[in-house]
C-alpha positions as CSV (number, residue, x, y, z in Angstrom):
1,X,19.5,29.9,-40.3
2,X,17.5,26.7,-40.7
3,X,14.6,26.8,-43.0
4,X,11.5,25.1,-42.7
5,X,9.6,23.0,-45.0
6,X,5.9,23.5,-43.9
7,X,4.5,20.9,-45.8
8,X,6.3,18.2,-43.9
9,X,4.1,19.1,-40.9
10,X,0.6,19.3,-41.9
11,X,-2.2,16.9,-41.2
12,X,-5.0,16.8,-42.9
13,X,-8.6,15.9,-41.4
14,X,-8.8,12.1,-41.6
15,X,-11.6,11.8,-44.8
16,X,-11.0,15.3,-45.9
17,X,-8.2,17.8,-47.6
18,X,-8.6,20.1,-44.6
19,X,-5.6,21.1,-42.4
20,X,-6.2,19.7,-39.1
21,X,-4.9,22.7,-37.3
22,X,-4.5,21.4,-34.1
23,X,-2.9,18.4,-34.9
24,X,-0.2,20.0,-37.2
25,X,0.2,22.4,-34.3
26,X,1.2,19.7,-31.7
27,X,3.3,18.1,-34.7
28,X,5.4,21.3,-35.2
29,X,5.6,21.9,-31.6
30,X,6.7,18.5,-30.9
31,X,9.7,19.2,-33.6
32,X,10.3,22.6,-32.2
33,X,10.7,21.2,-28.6
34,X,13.8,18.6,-30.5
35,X,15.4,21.7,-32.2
36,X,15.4,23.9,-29.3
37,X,16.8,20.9,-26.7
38,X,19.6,19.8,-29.6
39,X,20.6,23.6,-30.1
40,X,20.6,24.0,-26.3
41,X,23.3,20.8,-26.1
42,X,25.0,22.2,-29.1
43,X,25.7,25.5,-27.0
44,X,26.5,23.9,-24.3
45,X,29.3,22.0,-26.1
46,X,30.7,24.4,-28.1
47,X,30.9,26.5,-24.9
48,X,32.6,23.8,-23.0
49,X,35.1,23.5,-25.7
50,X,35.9,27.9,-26.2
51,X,35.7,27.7,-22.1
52,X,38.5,24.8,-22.3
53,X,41.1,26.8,-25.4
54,X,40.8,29.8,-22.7
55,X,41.2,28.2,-19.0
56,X,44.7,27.2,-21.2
57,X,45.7,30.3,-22.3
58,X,44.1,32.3,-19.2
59,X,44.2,35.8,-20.0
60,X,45.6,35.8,-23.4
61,X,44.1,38.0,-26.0
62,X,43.7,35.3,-28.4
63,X,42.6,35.7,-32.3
64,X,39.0,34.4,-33.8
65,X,40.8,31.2,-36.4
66,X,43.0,30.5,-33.8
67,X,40.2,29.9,-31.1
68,X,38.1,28.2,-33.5
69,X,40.6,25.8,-34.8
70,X,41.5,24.9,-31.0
71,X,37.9,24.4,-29.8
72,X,37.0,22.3,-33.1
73,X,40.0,20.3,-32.1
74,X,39.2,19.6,-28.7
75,X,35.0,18.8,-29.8
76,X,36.9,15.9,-32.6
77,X,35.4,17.6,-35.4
78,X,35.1,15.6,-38.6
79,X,36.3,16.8,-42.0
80,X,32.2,16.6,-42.9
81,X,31.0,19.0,-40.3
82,X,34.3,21.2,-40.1
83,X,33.3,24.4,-42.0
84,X,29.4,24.1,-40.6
85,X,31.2,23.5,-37.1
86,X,33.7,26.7,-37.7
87,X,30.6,29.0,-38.2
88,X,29.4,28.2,-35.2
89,X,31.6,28.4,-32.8
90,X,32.7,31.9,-33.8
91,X,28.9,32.8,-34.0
92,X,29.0,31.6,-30.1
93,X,31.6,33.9,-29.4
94,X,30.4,36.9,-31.3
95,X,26.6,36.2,-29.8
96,X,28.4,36.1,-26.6
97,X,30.8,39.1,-26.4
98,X,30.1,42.7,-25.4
99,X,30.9,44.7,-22.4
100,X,31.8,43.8,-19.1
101,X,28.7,45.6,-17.8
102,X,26.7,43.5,-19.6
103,X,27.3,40.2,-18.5
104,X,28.9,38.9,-21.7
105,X,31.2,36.2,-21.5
106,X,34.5,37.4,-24.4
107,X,35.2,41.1,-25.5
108,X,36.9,41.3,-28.8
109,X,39.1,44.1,-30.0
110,X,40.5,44.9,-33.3
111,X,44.0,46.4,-34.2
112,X,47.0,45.9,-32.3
113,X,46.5,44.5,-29.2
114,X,42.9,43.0,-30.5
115,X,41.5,39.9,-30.5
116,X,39.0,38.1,-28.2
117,X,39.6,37.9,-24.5
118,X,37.6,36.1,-22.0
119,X,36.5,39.0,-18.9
120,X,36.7,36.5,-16.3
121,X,40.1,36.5,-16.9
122,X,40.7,40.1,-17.5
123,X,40.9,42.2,-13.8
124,X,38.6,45.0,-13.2
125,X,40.3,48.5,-14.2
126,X,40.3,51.1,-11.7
127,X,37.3,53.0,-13.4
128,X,35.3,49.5,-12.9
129,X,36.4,49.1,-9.2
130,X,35.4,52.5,-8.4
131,X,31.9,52.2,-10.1
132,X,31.3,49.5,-8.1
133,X,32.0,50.6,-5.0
134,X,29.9,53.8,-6.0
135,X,27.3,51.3,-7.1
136,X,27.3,49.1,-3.6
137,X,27.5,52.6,-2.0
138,X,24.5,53.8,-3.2
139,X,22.6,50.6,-2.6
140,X,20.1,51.3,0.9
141,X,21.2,49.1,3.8
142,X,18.2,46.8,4.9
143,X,17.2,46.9,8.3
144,X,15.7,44.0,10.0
145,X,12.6,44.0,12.0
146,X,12.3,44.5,15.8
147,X,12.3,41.0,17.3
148,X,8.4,40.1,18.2
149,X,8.9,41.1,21.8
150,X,9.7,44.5,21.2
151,X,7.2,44.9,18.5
152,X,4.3,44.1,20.7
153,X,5.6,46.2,23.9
């Protein structure tokens, strides 16, 4: 996690040692806007890259170094970002895995016959196709309304 150095966005009151709080406000908002669109691209191509090492090895239950070390390959990672690059990308699969029933994009298992596995990838059991089918069942059918010139008959 980034830490942040306070002091670098404070402005004082032009002629005095007062904070200008409204001014440091729009300065720290201004640098929280840059984090949050460079983190958002960062995402966004580390994704890119784990989507790529999978779409190659579609439905492979693949291991966590062995993901990495593709994904870092195909983003042309230098030897000065590598480790700070490594953590990341497995901290974008783990903030990204989970059940299927949850929307997340990997699972990952432990043990024999573990690793991560992308759930697009991965067909729905039998339990899962009969939940939802019991699901869409249960769902009310909408009924349209009566064309105008019934309704006014």
């Amino acid at each position: 996690m980034a830490t942040i150095n306070l002091a670098t966005f404070i402005v004082l009151a032009i002629g005095t040692s007062n904070i200008d709080h409204e001014a440091t406000l729009s300065k720290f908002a201004g640098e929280l806007h840059k984090f949050e669109a460079e983190r958002m691209t960062e995402n966004a191509t580390l994704g890119l890259a784990v989507k790529a090492v999978f779409d190659q090895y579609k439905g492979v239950n693949l291991n966590m170094p062995a993901i990495t070390s593709m994904a870092l390959t195909r983003m042309n990672v230098q030897p000065e970002n590598f480790k700070i690059l490594t953590d990341k990308v497995q901290d974008y699969i783990r903030e990204n895995a989970g059940t299927r029933a949850s929307g997340a994009l990997f699972s990952i298992a432990k043990g024999k016959g573990g690793g991560v596995r992308r759930w697009s990838d991965c067909p729905l059991t039998e339990k899962e196709v009969k939940e939802a089918q019991d699901a869409q069942a249960a769902e009310p059918v909408p009924t349209s309304p009566a064309p105008e010139s019934e309704a006014t008959e």
